[in-house]
Structure formats: structure tokens, C-alpha cells
C-alpha positions in Angstrom: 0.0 0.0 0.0 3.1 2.2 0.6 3.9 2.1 -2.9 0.9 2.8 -3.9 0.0 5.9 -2.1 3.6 7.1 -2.3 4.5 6.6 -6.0 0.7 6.4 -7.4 1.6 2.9 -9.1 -1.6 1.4 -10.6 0.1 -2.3 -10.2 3.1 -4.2 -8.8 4.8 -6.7 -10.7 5.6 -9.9 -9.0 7.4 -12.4 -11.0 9.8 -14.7 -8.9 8.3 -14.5 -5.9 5.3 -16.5 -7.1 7.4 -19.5 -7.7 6.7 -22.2 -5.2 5.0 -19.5 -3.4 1.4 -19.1 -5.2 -0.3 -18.2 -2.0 1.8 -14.9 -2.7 -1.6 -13.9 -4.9 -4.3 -14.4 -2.0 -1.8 -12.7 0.6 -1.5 -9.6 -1.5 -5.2 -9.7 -2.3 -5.6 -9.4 1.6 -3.3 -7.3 2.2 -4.7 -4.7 0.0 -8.4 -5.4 1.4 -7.7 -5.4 4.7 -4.0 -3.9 5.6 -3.6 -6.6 7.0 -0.9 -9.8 6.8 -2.5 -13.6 6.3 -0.6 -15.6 8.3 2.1 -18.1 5.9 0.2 -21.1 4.6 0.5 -24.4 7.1 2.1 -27.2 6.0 -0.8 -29.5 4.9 -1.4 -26.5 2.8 2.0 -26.3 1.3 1.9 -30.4 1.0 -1.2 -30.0 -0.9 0.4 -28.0 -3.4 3.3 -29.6 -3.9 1.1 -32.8 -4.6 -1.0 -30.8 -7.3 2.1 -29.5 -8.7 3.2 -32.7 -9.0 0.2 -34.2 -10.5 -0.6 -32.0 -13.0 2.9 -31.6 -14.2 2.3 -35.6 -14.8 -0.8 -35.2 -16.7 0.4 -32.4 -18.6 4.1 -33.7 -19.5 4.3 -37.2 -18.6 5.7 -38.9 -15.9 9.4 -38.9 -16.4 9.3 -35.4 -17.7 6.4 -33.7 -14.9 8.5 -35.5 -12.1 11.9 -33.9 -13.7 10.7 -30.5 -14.2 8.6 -30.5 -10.7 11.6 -31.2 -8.5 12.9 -27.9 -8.6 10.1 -26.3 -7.0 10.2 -28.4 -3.9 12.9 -26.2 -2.3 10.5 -23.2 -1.8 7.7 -25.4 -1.2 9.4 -26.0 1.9 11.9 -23.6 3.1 12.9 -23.1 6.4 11.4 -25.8 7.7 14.2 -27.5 9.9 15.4 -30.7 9.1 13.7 -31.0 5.9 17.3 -31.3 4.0 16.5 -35.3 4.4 13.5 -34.9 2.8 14.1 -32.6 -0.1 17.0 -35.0 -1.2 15.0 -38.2 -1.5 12.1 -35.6 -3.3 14.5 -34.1 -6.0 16.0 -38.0 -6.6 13.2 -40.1 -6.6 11.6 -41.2 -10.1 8.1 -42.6 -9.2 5.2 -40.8 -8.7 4.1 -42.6 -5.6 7.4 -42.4 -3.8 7.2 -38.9 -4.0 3.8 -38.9 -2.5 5.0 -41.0 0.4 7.7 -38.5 1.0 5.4 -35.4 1.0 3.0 -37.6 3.1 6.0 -37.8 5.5 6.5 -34.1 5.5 3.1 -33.6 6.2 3.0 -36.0 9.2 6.5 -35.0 10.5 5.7 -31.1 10.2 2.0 -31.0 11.3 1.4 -27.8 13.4 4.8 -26.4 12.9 4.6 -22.6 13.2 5.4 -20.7 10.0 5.0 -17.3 11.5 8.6 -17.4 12.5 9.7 -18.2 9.2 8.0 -15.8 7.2 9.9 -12.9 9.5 13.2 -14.7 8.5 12.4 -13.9 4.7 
């Protein structure tokens, strides 16, 4: 909003920052609505997405291909959780689809509840 007022900018470009980071788009929307900040998404959300990523990277490209050009993403997906290094190998080396799903089903279990408030200040 600072920008806005300040510099009279009719829109904001955002690029980047929506890679592995599509709630980028809803927080803004809020943020602009209310003046307020959403709180990060939870892990189960960010599991979700990295699931549908996944998924329709598959349907769209193939499996060999989605799985290749998906495992890039998983790093934002899931930074600055701690101890996740484990996990994000096996997800950027693994070859079948349902591995991968077990992995991010493992994230999801392991990480359940963690607090992403004090992550987002970090960034």
C-alpha cells in the first residue's frame, strides 16, 4: 500500500516471488483489502500444493518429464522448515510418482502444526 500511495503505481509486478509461493496472490489480495498480513500457509497446505504441482505436471508432460521438471520447486515449497534437507534429497531424486507422494506424506505428518510465523519474518 506504501507504494501505492507514495508513487501512485496502478500495479506491482511480482514475477519470482510466485514460484513455489502461489499463496503470494491471496496474501497480497488481503493485504490490499484489509492492511492486514494472512498468516504463511500451514504445511498441509503447502503439502497440498506440492502434490497438485506434481500431479498435473504428470498429466500435462508425462511422468518422467512432470517428475523432472517439478523437482525444482520443492525447495520453496518448503523452506525453512528445519530438518527438511533429508527430505528434499529423496524428493529431487526419486523417479516414481508414488514415492514422491509418500515422501510429501511424510512431511506432512512429521511437520504437522509447525509454526510458519517465524519463518516468514526470517524472509
Amino acid at each position: 500500500m506504501e507504494y501505492r500511495n507514495r508513487y501512485e503505481v496502478d500495479g506491482i509486478m511480482i514475477g519470482r516471488a510466485s514460484i513455489g509461493y502461489p499463496w503470494i496472490f491471496r496474501e497480497i489480495k488481503h493485504y490490499v483489502q484489509t492492511g492486514e498480513l494472512m498468516p504463511p500457509p500451514s504445511t498441509e497446505e503447502r503439502v497440498a500444493a506440492a502434490r497438485q504441482h506434481l500431479q498435473a505436471a504428470i498429466r500435462w508432460k508425462g511422468g518422467k518429464l512432470g517428475i523432472l521438471e517439478t523437482r525444482r520447486h520443492y525447495a520453496n515449497y518448503f523452506r525453512g522448515l528445519p530438518g527438511v534437507k533429508e527430505f528434499r534429497k529423496e524428493l529431487v531424486t526419486l523417479e516414481q510418482e508414488e514415492r514422491i507422494l509418500e515422501v510429501l506424506h511424510h512431511i506432512e505428518t512429521r511437520y504437522a502444526g509447525f509454526s510458519w510465523e517465524a519463518v516468514a519474518l526470517e524472509t
